[in-house]
C-alpha positions in Angstrom: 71.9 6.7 -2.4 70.3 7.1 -5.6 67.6 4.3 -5.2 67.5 4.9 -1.2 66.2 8.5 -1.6 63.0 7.8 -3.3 62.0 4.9 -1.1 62.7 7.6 1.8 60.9 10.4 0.0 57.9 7.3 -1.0 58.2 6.2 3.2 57.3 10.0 4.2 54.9 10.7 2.4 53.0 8.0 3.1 53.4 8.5 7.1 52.2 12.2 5.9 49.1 11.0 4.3 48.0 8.3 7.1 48.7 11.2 9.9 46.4 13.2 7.7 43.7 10.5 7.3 44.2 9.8 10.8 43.1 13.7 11.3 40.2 13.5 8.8 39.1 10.7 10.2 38.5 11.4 13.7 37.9 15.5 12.4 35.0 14.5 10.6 34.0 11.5 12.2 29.9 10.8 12.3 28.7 9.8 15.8 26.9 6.7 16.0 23.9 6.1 18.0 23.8 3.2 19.8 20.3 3.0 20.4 19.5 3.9 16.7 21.6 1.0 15.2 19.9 -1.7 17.9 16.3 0.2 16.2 17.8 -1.1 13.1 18.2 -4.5 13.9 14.7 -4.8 14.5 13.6 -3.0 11.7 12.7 -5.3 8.9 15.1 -3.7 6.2 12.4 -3.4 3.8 13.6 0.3 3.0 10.6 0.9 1.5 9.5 4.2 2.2 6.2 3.5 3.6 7.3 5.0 7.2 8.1 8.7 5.3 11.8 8.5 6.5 14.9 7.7 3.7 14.8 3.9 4.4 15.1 1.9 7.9 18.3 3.4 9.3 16.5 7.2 8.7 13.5 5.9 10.8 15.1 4.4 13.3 17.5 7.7 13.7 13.9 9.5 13.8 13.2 6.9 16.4 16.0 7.0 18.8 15.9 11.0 18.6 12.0 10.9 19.4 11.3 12.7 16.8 9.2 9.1 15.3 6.5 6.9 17.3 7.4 3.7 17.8 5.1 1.9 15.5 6.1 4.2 12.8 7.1 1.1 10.5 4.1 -0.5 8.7 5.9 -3.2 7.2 7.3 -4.4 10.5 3.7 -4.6 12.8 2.8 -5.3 15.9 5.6 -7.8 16.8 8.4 -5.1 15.8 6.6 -2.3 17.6 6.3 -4.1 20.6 10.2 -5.0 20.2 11.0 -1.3 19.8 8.7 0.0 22.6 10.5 -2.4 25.3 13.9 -1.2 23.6 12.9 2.7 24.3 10.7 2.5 26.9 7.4 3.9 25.0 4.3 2.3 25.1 2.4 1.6 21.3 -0.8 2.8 20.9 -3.3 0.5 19.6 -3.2 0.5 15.9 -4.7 -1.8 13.8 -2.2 -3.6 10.7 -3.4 -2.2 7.4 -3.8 -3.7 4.4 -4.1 -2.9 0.4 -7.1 -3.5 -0.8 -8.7 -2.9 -4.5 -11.7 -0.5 -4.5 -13.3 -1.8 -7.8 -15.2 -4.8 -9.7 -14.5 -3.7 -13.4 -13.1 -6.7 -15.1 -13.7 -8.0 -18.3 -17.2 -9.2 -18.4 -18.6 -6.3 -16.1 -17.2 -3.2 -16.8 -17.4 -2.2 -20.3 -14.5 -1.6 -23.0 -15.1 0.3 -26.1 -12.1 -0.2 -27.9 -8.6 -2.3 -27.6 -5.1 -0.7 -26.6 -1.6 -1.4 -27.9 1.4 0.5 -25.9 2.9 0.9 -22.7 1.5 -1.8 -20.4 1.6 1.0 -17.2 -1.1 2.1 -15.8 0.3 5.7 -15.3 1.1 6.0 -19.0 -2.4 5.3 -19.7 -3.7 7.7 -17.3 -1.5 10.6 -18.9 -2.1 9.5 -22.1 -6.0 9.2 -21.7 -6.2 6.0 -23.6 -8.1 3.7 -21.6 -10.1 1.1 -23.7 -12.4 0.9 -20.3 -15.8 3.2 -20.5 -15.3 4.2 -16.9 -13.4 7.0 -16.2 -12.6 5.9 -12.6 -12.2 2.2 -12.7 -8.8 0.0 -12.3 -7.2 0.4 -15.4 -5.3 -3.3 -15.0 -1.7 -2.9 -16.4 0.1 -3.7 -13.6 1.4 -0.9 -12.2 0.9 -1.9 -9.0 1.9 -5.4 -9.4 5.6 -4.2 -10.3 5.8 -1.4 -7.5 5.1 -3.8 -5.0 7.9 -4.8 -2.9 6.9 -8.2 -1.6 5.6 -9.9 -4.8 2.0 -9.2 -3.2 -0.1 -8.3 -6.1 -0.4 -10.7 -9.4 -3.0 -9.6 -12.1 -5.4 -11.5 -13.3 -4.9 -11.7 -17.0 -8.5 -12.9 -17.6 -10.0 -10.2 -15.6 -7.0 -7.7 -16.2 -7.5 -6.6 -12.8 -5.2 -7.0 -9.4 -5.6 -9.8 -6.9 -4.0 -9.0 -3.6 -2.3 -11.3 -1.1 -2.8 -10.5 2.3 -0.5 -12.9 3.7 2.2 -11.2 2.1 1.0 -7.5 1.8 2.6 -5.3 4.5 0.3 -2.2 4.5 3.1 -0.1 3.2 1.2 1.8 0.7 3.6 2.0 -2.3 1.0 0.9 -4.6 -1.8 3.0 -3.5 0.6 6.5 -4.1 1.3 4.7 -7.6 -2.1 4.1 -8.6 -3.3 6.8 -10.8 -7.1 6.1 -10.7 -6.6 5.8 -6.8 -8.5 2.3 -7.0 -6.6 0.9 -4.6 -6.8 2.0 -0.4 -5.5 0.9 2.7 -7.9 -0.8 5.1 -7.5 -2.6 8.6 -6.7 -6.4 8.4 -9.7 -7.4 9.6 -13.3 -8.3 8.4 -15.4 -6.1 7.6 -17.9 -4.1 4.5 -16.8 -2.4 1.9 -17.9 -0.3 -1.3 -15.8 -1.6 -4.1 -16.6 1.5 -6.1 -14.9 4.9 -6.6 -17.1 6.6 -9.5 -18.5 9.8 -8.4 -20.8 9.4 -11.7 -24.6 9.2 -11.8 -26.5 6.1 -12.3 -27.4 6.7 -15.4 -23.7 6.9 -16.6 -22.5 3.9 -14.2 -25.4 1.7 -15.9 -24.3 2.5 -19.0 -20.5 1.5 -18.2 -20.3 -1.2 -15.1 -22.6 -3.9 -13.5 -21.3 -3.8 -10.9 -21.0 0.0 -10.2 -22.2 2.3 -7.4 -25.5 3.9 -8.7 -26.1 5.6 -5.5 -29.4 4.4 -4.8 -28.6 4.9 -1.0 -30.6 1.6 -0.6 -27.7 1.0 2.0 -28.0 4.1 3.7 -31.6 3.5 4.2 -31.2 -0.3 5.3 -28.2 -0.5 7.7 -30.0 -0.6 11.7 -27.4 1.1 12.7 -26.9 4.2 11.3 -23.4 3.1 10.0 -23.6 4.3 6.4 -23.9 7.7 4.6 -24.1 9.4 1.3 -21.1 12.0 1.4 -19.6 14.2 -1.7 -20.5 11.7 -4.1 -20.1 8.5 -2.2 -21.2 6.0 -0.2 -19.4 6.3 3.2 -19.1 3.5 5.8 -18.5 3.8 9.2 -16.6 0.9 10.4 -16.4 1.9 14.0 -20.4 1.5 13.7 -20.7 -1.0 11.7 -21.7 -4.3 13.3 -21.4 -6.6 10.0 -24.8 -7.8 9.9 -24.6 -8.1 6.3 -27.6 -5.8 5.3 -26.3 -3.7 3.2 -24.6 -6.5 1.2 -27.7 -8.3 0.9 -29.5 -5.1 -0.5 -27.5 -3.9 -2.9 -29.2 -3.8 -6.6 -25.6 -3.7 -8.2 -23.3 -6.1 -5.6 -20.7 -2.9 -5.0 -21.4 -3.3 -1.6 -18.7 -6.4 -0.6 -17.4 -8.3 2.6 -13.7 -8.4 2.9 -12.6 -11.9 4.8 -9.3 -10.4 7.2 -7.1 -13.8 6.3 -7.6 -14.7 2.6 -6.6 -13.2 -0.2 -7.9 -9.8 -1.7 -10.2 -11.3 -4.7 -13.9 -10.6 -5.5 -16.2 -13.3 -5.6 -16.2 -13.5 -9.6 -12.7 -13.4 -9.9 -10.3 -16.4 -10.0 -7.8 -16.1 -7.6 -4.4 -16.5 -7.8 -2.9 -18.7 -5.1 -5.3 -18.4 -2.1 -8.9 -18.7 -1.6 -11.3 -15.8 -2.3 -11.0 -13.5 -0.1 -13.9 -11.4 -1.0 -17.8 -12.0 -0.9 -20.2 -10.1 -3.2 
């Protein structure tokens, strides 16, 4: 009786606990929506943030509930928006793939350094620290923020030129290392070809002379050449207006400086000086 009375006492507790897992269980039970885990399956499990929601199964709750658009997802593209549309009955509007693409010509060579830096090879410790060997103020700093930040192994920089070379065969659109630049060098831009200025200085041409060749100087040469009214002169900037522009190649051809630049939609994100890494140039100054 002795050893029989703990293995009883051991026995019903043990049915007590399951019954009151059992309870718990079905108590507190989430409900799972159907619709929201086949969304996940098509999603591409990147859980990279780009779409604004906590990873793929957030956005494709968001989906199901129709509180997201079906093309929310970056990363996935046209073929997973199209998947998700049938799947929920919502048509996708037409939007265009984006792309990261580097706003700036500053390597070695052309933009100009005025002293050497030892430390933290970030580019947002830099920034905070306002060390920066390079003159400009706005240019890519090089350090490689990006290149760790990104997700798909899409950005490798150039260690001659200290500046990023982007992949577009592998870049999804997805942003992350546009929020992590701190010089904001770096945008996102439709996958296909078209002009670009690959400048961000809002400084004088005096002062980009003195610090880039290949700078904005804001001549508005451009403004004054493009036939069709595509380009303007706006806080600072040259602005282009893609849905105008035809790609006649003007403006490329007039600029003093060469900041002006066509982007190729299929190679990779290089400018013309710049060796690049694994694909062609994708870039023509």
């Amino acid at each position: 009786m002795g050893i029989a009375l703990p293995g009883i006492v051991v026995g019903v507790l043990g049915l007590l606990f399951g019954l009151m897992l059992g309870w718990f269980a079905k108590k507190f039970a989430v409900e799972v929506n159907p619709l929201a885990q086949r969304i996940e399956e098509i999603l591409p499990g990147a859980n990279c943030g780009a779409c604004g929601y906590p990873g793929c199964s957030g956005l494709a709750k968001a989906i199901a509930l129709g509180n997201a658009p079906v093309n929310a997802c970056p990363v996935g593209g046209a073929r997973v928006w199209l998947e998700i549309s049938k799947l929920v009955g919502a048509s996708v509007s037409e939007i265009k793939p984006q792309r990261a693409l580097l706003l700036c010509q500053g390597g070695r060579g052309t933009a100009q350094e005025f002293a050497e830096y030892h430390g933290i090879e970030d580019c947002r410790a830099v920034a905070v620290l306002g060390l920066s060997p390079k003159a400009c103020p706005f240019g890519c700093l090089g350090y490689g923020t990006c290149e760790r930040v990104c997700p798909f192994g899409a950005i490798v920089i150039d260690k001659e030129e200290k500046l990023p070379v982007i992949d577009w065969q592998k870049c999804t659109g997805c942003g992350k290392c546009v929020r992590e630049c701190p010089r904001n060098v770096l945008g996102l831009v439709s996958q296909e070809d078209q002009v670009v200025v690959a400048c961000t200085s809002l400084q004088g041409a005096k002062e980009v002379r003195a610090v880039c060749k290949k700078g904005c100087i804001k001549c508005q040469l451009c403004v004054r050449t493009c036939p069709v009214g595509a380009i303007s002169f706006k806080e600072g900037r040259i602005v282009i207006d893609h849905e105008k522009c035809t790609l006649c190649g003007a403006c490329v051809e007039k600029c003093p400086t060469k900041c002006i630049v066509f982007v190729s939609r299929s190679k990779c994100v290089a400018f013309s000086d710049l060796k690049s890494i694994g694909e062609p140039t994708g870039v023509k100054g």
